[in-house]
DOKOL-219699 format. One line per 8 residues: number of its first residue (from 1); their letters; for each residue x, y, z of N, C-alpha, C. Coordinates in steps of 0.05 Angstrom, whole numbers, plus 5000, padded with zeros to 4 digits. Example, Ala and Ser with C-alpha at 12.3 -4.5 7.8 and 13.67 -1.06 7.14 Angstrom:
REM residues 2
1	as	5264:4886:5156:5246:4910:5156:5264:4934:5156; 5257:4955:5142:5273:4979:5143:5258:5001:5157
***
This chain:
REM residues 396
1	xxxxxxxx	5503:1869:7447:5480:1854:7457:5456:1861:7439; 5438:1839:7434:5411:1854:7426:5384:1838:7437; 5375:1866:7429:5338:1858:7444:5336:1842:7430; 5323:1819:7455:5302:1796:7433:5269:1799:7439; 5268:1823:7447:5234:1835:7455:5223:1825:7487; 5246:1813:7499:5236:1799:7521:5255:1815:7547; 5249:1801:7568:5266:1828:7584:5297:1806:7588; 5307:1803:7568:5336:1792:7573:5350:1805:7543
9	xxxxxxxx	5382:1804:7547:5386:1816:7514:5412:1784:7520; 5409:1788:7487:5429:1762:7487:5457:1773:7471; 5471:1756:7464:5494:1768:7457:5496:1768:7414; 5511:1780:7406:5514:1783:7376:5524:1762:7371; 5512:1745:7349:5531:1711:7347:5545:1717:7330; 5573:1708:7320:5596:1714:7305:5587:1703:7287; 5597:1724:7264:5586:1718:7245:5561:1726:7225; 5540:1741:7246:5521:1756:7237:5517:1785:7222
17	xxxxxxxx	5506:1781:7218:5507:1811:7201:5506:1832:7219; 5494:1835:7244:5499:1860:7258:5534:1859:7271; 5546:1832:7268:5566:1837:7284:5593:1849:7250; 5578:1843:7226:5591:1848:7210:5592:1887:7203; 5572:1895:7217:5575:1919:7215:5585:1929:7241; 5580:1914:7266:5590:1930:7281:5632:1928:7278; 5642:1912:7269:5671:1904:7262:5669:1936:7246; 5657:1940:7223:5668:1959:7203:5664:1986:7210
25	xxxxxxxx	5654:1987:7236:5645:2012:7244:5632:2025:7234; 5618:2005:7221:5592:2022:7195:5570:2039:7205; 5552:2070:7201:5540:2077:7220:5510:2056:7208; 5488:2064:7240:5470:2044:7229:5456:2051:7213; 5453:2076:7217:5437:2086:7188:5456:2099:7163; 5443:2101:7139:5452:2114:7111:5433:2119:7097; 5438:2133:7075:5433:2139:7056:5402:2153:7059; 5403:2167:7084:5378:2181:7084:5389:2214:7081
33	xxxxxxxx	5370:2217:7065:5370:2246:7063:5368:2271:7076; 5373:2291:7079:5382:2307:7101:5355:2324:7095; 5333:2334:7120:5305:2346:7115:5316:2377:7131; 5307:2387:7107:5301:2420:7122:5275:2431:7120; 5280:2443:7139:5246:2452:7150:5244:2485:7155; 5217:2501:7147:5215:2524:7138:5195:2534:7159; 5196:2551:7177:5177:2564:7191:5161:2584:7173; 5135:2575:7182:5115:2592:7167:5098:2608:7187
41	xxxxxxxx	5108:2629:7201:5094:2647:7212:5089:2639:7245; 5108:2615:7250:5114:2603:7277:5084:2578:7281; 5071:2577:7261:5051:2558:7260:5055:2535:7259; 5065:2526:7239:5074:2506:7223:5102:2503:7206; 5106:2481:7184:5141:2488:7187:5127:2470:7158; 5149:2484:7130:5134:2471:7109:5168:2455:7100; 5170:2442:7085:5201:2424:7080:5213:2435:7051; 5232:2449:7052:5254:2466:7030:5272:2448:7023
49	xxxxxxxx	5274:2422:7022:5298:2396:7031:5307:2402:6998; 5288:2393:6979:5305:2388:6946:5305:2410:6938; 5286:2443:6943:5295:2466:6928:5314:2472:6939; 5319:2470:6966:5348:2483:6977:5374:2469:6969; 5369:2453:6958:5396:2430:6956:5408:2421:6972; 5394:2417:6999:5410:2410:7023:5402:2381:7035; 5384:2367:7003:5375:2341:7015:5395:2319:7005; 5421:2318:7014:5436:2310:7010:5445:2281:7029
57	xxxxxxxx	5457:2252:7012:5447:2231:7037:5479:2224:7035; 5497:2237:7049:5523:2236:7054:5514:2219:7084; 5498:2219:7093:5497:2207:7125:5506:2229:7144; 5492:2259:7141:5508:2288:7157:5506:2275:7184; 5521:2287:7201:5528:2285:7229:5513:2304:7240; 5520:2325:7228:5520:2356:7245:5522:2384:7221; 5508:2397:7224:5515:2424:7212:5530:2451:7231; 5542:2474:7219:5553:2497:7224:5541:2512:7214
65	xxxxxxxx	5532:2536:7233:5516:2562:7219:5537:2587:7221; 5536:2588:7196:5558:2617:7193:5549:2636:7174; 5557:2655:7169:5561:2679:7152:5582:2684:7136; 5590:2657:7110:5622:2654:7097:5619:2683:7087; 5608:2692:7066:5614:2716:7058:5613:2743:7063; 5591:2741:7095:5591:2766:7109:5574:2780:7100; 5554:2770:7088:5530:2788:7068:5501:2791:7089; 5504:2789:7108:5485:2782:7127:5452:2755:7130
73	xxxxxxxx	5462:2740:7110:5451:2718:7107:5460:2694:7110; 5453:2682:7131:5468:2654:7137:5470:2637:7120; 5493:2614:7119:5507:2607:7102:5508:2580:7118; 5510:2556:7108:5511:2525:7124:5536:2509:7118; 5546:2497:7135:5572:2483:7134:5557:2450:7144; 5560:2435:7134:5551:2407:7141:5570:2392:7143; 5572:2370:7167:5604:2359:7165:5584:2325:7167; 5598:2315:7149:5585:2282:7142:5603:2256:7149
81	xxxxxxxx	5591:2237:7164:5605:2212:7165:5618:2202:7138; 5606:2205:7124:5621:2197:7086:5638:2216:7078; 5641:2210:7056:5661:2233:7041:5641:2242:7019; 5653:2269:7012:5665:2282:7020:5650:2289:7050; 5672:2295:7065:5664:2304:7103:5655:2328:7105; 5659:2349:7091:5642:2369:7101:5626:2389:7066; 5609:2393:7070:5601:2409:7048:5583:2435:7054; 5595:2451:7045:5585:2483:7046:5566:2496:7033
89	xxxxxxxx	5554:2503:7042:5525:2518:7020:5521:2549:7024; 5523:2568:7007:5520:2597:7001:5490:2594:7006; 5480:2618:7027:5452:2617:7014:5446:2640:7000; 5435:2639:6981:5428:2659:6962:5398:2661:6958; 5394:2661:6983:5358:2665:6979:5353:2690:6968; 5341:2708:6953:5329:2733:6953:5323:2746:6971; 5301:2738:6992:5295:2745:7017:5315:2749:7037; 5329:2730:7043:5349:2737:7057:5368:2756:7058
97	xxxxxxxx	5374:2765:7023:5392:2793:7021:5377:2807:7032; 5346:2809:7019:5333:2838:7029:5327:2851:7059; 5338:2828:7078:5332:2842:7100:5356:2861:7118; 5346:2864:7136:5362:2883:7159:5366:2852:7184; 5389:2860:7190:5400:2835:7221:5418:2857:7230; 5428:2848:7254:5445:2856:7261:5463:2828:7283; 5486:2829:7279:5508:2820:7289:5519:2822:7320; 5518:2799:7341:5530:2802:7364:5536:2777:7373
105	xxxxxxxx	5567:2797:7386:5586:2774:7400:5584:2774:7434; 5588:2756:7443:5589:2759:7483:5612:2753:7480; 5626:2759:7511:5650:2759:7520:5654:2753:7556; 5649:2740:7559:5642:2729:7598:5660:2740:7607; 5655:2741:7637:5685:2758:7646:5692:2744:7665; 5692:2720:7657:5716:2692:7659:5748:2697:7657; 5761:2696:7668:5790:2691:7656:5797:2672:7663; 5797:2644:7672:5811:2629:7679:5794:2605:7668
113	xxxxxxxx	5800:2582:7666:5791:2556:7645:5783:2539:7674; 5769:2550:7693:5746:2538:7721:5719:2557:7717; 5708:2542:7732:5682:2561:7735:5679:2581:7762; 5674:2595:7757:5670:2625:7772:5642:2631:7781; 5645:2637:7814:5617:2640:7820:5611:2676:7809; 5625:2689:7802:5609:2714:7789:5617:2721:7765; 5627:2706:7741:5632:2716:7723:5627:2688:7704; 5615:2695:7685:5601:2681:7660:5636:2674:7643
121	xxxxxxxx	5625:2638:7636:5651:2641:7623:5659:2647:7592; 5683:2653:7598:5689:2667:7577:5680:2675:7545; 5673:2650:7534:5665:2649:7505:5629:2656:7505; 5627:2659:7531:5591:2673:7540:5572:2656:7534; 5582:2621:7534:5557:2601:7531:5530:2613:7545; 5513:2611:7548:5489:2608:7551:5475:2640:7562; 5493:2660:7552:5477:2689:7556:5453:2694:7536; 5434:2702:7538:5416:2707:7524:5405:2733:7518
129	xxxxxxxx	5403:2743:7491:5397:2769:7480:5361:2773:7483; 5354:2798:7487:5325:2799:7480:5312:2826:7469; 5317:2830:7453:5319:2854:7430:5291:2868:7431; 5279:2892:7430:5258:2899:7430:5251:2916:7398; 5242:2917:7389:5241:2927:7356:5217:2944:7352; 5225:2962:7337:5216:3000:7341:5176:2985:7328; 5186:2973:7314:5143:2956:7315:5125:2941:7330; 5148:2932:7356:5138:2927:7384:5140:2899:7388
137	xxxxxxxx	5149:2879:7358:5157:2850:7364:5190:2847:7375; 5185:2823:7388:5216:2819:7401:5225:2794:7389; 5258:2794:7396:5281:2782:7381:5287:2764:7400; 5289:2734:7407:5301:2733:7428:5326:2693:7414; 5353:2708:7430:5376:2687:7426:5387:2674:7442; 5403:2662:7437:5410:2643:7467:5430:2639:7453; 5474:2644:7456:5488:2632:7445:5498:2601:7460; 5501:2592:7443:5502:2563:7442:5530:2552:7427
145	xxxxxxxx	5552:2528:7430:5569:2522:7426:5549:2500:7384; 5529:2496:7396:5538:2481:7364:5511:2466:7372; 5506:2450:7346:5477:2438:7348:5476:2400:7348; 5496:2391:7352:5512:2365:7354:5535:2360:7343; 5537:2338:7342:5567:2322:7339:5588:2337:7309; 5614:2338:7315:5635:2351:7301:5629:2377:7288; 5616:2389:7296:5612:2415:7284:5608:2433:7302; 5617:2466:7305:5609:2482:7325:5603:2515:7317
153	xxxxxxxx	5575:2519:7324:5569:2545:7310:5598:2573:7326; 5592:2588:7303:5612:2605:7299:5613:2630:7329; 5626:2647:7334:5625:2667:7370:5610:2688:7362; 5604:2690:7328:5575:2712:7325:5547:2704:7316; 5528:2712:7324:5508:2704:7330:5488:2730:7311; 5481:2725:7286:5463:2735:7271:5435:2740:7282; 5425:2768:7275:5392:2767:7287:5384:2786:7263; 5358:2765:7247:5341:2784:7227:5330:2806:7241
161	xxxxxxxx	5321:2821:7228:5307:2844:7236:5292:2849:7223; 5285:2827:7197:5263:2844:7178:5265:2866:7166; 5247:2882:7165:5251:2907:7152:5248:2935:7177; 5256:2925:7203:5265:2935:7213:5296:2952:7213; 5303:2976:7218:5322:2993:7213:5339:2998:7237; 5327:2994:7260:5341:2993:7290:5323:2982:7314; 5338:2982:7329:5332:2972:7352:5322:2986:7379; 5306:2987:7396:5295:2997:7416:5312:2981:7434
169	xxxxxxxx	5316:2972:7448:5329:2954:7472:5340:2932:7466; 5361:2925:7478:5381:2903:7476:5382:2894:7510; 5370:2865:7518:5383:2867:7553:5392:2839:7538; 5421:2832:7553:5433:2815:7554:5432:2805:7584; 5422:2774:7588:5421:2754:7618:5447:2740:7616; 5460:2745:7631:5478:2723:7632:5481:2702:7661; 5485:2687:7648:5491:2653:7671:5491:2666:7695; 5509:2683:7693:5522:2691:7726:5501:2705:7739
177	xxxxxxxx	5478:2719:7724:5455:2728:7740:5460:2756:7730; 5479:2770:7718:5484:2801:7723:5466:2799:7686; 5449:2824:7681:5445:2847:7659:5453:2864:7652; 5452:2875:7626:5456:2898:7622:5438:2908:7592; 5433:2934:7596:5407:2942:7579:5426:2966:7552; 5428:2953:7535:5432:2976:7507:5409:2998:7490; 5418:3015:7494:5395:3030:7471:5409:3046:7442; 5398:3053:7420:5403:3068:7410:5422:3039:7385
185	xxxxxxxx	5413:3022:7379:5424:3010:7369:5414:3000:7336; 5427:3005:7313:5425:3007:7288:5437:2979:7266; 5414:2977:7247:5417:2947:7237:5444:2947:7218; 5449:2929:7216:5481:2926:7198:5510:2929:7219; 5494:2930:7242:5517:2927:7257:5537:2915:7267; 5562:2908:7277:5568:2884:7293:5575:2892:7321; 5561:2883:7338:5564:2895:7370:5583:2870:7386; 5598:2870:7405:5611:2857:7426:5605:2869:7446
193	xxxxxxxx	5589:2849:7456:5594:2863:7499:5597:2849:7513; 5611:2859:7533:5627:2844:7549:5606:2853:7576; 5613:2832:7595:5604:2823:7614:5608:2841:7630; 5635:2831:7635:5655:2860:7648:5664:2881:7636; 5650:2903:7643:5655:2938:7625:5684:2934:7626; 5707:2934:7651:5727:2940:7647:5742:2920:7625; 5733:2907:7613:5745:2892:7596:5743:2901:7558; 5717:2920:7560:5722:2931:7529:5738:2958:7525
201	xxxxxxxx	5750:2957:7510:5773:2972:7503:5762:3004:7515; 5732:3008:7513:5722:3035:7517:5710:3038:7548; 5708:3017:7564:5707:3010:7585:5681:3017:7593; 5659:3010:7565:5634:3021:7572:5617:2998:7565; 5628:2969:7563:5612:2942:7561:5603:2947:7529; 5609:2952:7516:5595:2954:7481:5604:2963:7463; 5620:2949:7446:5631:2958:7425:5618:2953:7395; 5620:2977:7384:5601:2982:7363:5617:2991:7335
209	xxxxxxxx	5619:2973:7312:5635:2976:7285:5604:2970:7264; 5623:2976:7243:5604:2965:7216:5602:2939:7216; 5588:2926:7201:5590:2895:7192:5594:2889:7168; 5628:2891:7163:5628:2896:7136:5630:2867:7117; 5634:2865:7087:5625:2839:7072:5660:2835:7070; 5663:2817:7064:5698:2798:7065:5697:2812:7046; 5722:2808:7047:5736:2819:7014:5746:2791:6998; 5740:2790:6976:5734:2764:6957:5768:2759:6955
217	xxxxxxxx	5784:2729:6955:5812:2728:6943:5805:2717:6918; 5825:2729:6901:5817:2715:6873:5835:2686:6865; 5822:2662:6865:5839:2640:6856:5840:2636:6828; 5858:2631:6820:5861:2629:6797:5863:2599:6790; 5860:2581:6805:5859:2546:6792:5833:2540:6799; 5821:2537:6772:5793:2527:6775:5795:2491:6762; 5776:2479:6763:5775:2451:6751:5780:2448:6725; 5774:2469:6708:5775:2464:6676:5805:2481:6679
225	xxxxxxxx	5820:2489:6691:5842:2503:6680:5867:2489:6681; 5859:2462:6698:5879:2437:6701:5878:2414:6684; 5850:2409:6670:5853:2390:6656:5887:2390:6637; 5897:2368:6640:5910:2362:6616:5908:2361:6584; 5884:2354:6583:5886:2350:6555:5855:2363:6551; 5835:2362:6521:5813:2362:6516:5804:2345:6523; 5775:2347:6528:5756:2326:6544:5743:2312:6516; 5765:2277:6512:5753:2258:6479:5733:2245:6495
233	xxxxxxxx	5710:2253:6506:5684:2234:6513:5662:2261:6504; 5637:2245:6492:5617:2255:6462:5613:2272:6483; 5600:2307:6466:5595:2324:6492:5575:2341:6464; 5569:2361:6469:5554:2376:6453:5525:2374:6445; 5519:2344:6456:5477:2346:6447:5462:2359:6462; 5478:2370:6472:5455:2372:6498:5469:2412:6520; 5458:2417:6533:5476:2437:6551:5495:2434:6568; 5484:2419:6576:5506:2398:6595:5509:2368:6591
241	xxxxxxxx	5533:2358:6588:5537:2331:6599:5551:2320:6615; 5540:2303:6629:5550:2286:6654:5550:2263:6652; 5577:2257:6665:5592:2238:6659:5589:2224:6684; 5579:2205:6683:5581:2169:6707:5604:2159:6706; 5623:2157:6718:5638:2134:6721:5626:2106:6729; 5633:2075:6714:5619:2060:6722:5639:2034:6724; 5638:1998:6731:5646:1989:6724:5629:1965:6728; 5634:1936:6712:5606:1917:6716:5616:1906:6735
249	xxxxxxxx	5637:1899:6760:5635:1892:6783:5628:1909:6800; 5621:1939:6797:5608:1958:6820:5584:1960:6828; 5583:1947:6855:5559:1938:6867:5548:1972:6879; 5563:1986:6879:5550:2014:6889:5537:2027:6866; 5554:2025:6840:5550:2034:6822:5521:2026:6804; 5507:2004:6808:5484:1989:6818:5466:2003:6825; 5467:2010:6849:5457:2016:6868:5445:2055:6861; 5472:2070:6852:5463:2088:6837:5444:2094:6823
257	xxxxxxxx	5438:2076:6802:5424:2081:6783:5389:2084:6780; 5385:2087:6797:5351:2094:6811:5350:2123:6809; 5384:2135:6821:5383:2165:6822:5387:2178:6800; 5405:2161:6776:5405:2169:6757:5387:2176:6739; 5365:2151:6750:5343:2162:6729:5327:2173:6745; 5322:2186:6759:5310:2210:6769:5326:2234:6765; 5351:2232:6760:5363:2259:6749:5360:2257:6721; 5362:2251:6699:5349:2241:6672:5330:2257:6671
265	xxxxxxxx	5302:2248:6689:5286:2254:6690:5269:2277:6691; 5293:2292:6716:5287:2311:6724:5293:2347:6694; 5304:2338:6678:5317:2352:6656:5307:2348:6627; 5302:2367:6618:5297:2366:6587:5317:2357:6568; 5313:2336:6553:5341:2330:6540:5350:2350:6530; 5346:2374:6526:5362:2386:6507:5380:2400:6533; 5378:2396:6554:5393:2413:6576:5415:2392:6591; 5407:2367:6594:5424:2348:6604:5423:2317:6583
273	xxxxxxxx	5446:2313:6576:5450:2289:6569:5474:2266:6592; 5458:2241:6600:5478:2226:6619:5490:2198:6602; 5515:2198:6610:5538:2197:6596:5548:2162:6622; 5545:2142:6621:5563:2126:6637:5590:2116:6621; 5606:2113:6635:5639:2119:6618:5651:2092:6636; 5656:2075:6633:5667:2056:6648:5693:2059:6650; 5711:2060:6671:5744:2058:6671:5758:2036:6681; 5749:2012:6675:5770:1986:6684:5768:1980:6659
281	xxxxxxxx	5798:1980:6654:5803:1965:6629:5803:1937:6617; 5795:1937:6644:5792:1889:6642:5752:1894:6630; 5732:1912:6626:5720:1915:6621:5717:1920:6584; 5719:1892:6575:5705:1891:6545:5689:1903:6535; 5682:1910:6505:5669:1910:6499:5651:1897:6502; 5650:1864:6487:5629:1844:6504:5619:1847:6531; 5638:1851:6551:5633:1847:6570:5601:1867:6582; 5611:1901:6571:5600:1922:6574:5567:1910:6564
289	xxxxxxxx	5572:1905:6528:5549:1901:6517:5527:1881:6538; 5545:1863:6544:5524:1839:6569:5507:1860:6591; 5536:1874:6594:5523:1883:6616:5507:1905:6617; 5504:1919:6593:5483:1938:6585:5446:1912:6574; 5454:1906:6572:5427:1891:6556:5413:1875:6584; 5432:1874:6609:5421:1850:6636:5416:1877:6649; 5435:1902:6654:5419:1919:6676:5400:1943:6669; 5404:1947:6637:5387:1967:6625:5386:1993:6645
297	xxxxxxxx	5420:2004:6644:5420:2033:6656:5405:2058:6637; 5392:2079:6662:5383:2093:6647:5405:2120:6632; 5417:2112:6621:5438:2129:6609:5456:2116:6578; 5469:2130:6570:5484:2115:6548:5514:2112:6549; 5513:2089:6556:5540:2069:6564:5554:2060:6537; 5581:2078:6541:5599:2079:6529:5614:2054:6534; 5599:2032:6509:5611:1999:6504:5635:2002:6494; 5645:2020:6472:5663:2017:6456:5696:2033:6469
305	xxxxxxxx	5689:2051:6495:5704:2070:6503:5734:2063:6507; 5750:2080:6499:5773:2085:6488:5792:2082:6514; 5821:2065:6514:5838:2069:6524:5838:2095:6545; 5836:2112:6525:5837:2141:6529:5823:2153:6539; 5799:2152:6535:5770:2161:6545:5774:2156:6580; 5780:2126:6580:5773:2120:6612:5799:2125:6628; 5826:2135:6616:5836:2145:6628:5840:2173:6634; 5825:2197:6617:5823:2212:6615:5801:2226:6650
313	xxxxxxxx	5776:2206:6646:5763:2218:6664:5767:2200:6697; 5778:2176:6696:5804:2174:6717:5814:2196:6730; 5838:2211:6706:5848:2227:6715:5836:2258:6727; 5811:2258:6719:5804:2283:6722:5793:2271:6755; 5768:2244:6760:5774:2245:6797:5789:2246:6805; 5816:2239:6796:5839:2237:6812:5846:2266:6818; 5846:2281:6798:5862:2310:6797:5842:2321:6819; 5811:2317:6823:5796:2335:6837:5796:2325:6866
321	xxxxxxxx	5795:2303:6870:5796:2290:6903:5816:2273:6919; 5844:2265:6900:5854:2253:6905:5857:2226:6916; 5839:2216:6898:5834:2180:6903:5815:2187:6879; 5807:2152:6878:5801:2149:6858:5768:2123:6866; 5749:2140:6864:5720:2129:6877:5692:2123:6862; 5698:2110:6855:5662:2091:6838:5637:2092:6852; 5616:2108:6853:5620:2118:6823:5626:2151:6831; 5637:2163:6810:5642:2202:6811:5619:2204:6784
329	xxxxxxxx	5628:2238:6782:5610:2256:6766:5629:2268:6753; 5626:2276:6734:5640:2299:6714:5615:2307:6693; 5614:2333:6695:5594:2346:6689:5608:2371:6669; 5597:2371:6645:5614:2383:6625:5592:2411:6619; 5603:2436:6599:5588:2444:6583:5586:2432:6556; 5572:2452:6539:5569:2444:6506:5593:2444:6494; 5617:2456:6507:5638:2462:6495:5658:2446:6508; 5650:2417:6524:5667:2403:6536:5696:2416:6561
337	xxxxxxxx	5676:2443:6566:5699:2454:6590:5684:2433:6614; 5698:2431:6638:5686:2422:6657:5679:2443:6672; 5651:2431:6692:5634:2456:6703:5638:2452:6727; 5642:2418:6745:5639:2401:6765:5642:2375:6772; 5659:2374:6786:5671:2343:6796:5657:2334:6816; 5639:2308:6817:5626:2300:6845:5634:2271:6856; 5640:2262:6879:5641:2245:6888:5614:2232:6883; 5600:2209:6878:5573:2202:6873:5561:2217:6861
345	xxxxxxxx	5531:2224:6854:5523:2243:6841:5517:2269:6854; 5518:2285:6828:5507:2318:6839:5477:2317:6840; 5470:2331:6859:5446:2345:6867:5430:2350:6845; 5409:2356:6843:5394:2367:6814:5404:2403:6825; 5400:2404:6847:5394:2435:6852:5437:2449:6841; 5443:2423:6842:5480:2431:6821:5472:2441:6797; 5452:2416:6781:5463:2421:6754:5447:2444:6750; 5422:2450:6770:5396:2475:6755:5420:2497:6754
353	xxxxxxxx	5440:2500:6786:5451:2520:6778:5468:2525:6764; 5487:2500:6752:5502:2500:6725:5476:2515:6703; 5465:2510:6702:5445:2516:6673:5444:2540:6683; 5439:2555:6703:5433:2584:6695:5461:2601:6701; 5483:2582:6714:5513:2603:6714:5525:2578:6710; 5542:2572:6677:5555:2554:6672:5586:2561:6683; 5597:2560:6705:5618:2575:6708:5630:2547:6730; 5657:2541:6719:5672:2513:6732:5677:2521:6772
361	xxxxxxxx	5678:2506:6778:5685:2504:6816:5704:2506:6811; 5718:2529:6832:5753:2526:6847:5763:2501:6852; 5780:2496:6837:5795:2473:6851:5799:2473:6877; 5802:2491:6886:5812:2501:6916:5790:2490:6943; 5762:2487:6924:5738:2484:6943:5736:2449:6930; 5755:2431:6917:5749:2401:6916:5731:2386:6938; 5745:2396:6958:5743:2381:6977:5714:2376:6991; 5701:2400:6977:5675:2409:6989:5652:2407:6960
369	xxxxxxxx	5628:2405:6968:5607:2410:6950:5594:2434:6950; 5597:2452:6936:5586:2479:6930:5567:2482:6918; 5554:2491:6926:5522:2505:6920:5513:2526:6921; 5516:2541:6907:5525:2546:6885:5558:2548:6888; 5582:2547:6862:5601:2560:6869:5605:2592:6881; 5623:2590:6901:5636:2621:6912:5666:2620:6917; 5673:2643:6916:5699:2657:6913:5705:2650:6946; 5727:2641:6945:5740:2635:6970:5740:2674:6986
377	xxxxxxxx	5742:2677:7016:5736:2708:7027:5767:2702:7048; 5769:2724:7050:5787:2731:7067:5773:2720:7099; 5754:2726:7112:5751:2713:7134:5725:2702:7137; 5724:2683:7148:5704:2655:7148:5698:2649:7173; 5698:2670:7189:5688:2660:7229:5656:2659:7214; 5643:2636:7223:5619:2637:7223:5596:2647:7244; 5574:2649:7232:5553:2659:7247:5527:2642:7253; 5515:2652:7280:5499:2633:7283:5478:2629:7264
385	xxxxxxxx	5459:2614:7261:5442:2605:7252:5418:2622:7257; 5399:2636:7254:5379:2651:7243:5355:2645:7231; 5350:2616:7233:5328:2598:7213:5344:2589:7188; 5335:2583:7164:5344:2585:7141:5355:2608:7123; 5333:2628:7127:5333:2655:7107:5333:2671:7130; 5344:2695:7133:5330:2715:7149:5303:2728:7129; 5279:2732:7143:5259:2745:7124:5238:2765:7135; 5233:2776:7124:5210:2798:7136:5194:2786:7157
393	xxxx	5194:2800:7174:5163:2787:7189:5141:2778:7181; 5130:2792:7154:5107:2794:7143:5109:2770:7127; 5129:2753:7133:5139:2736:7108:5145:2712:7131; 5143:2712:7153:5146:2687:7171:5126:2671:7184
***
C-alpha cells in the first residue's frame, strides 16, 4: 500500500517502480554510508566515519562488538545486506592499547529454557555492573544480546578503566532483584560471576583468571601466494596500483566512477596509480576507445588489453571470492605482488594502510574486508562494545 498524504492508502499499481523493488526484495535504502560517532567528554559526539574506515556503504544491517585478538581493545564485526556480508575491523587505535579495562562475564542461575521467578536467566541478559574506581568516577554496564538485526554482541563485556589500575567495588543488579558486592578487584582481568554462588566452581560467586591475548595461527595462503602466473597488467609508476575491473555495458560500473575519482584524488600520484582493465572479450578495441572518449573515466583504460590481461585479473576475483562481480579491485605493489582483492572499491583508509604496511591479506579472510590485515587467533568469542577506543578519562 502507499500513502497518498491523505487519510486513505491506495494499493501499488503493477508495474511501478515501487512494486519493482518490492518483487526484488531490494532494501529501500543503499548506498549510504555507515557514520561513527566519537564521545567527547560525554558533551558532544564528534564523527571518526572516513579516518576509521568504517564509512563503508555495503547497506550494514548491524554490527558485533568483540575483542578478535584479545588485546583489550574492541574490535567491530559488521554484517551487511550486500556482499561481501560481514566485514571485520582491528582497532588499532593508540589510545586504546594504552589503557587499563577489565573483562566480565554473568551467568543467571537459570537452568531451564522458561522464566523463573528467582533466578536471572541464564546467559544474564539485562544484569547490570556498576564499578566504583580508586579516583572516585564510576563505570556503569548493562549486558545486552546485540544492537540490531543479524548480529549479536559477544557473553564478555569489556570496561575501560583509563589509567586506572583497579577497582574499588563491583555490585552486580540482576533482573531477579538479588546483588552482590566485589572488592579487591585488578585491571587486566577476566571475572565470571554467577548469580548463584553454588554454581562457580569455588562456590564463592567470582571467578578470577588473567585476560590473556590469543595466540596468533600462522596461515600460510595469502592472496599473492596463489596467483598463477605474474601479474602482465602495467604496474611500477607509482607505489601502488589498482586495478578496476570494468565493462561498457556496466551500468554499476558507471555508477562507480565518482568514487574513483575521489580515490585518485585522494593520493599523490607517485603513491597510487588507477588502472581500469576491462574483461569481456566482446569489448573492442573500438569499442573501449568510444567508450573512453563518451564517459571520460577518471583513470587509464586499458583500450588495447590483452586476451591475457583480462583473463588474468578474472581469475584473480574468481580465486579471491568465488564469483565473478563488476566492478572488483586488485590492488598491486611496485613489484606487481598483490596487496588486496575488493569486491567494489577499497576504502582510502585500505590503501593509506597498504602504503604504510605493504603486506598481501590471508586468503583465509576473502570473505571479509580487513582493516587493517590480521593473523587469524585461536579464539574469537567477542566482547562487548566499550565506545570506539577505550581511552583515558582525561581523554573523553
Amino acid at each position: 500500500m502507499r500513502n497518498k498524504r491523505s487519510k486513505s492508502l491506495v494499493p501499488i499499481r503493477k508495474g511501478s517502480p515501487l512494486q519493482t523493488v518490492q518483487r526484488a526484495k531490494i532494501p529501500w535504502s543503499g548506498h549510504e554510508r555507515n557514520q561513527t560517532f566519537l564521545s567527547e567528554a560525554a558533551t558532544k559526539f564528534v564523527t571518526v566515519s572516513g579516518v576509521s574506515g568504517l564509512d563503508d556503504e555495503q547497506d550494514s544491517r548491524c554490527f558485533a562488538m568483540l575483542d578478535f585478538d584479545r588485546d583489550g581493545a574492541t574490535d567491530l564485526f559488521a554484517t551487511n545486506h550486500g556482499y561481501p556480508t560481514f566485514r571485520l575491523y582491528r582497532n588499532q587505535i593508540d589510545a586504546a592499547q594504552a589503557c587499563n579495562f577489565i573483562a566480565v562475564r554473568v551467568v543467571g542461575g537459570a537452568k531451564e529454557a522458561q522464566p523463573s521467578k528467582d533466578w536471572t536467566n541464564r546467559d544474564g541478559v539485562g544484569a547490570t555492573m556498576l564499578l566504583s574506581l580508586p579516583d572516585g568516577t564510576l563505570r556503569y554496564r548493562q549486558k545486552q544480546l546485540g544492537e540490531g538485526m543479524a548480529a549479536q554482541n559477544s557473553e564478555t563485556i569489556l570496561i575501560g578503566l583509563g589509567s586506572q589500575a583497579s577497582i574499588d567495588t563491583m555490585e552486580i543488579r540482576w533482573p531477579s532483584g538479588k546483588t552482590q558486592m566485589f572488592t579487591g578487584l585488578n585491571a587486566g582481568e577476566l571475572l565470571t560471576v554467577y548469580e548463584n554462588p553454588q554454581d562457580a566452581p569455588n562456590s564463592t560467586g567470582l571467578v578470577t583468571e588473567d585476560y590473556r591475548p590469543a595466540t596468533p595461527i600462522e596461515i600460510p595462503e595469502s592472496l599473492s601466494a596463489n596467483s598463477t602466473s605474474e601479474c602482465p597488467l602495467p604496474y611500477g609508476d607509482a607505489r601502488l596500483t589498482l586495478y578496476v575491473t570494468t565493462a561498457t555495458w556496466c551500468e554499476a560500473c558507471l555508477a562507480k566512477l565518482p568514487e574513483v575519482g575521489r580515490l585518485r584524488d585522494s593520493f599523490l600520484a607517485q603513491d597510487l596509480k588507477i588502472v581500469g582493465v576491462p574483461i569481456d572479450l566482446e569489448d573492442t578495441s573500438d569499442k573501449l576507445s568510444s567508450y573512453q572518449d563518451q564517459v571520460k573515466p577518471p583513470y587509464e583504460l586499458l583500450v588495447n588489453a590483452s586476451v591475457e590481461q583480462r583473463t588474468w585479473i578474472s581469475d584473480v576475483v574468481l580465486h579471491a571470492f568465488d564469483e565473478q562481480v563488476l566492478p572488483a579491485a586488485v590492488l598491486v605493489d611496485e613489484t606487481g605482488r598483490i596487496l588486496h582483492v575488493n569486491l567494489g572499491l577499497p576504502s582510502i583508509s585500505t590503501i593509506r594502510s597498504k602504503l604504510d604496511s605493504p603486506e598481501p591479506d590471508h586468503l583465509a579472510w576473502r570473505k571479509f574486508e580487513l582493516l587493517p590485515p590480521l593473523e587469524m587467533t585461536e579464539e574469537m568469542l567477542p566482547l562487548i562494545f566499550d565506545g570506539l577506543m577505550n581511552v583515558p578519562d582525561n581523554k573523553k
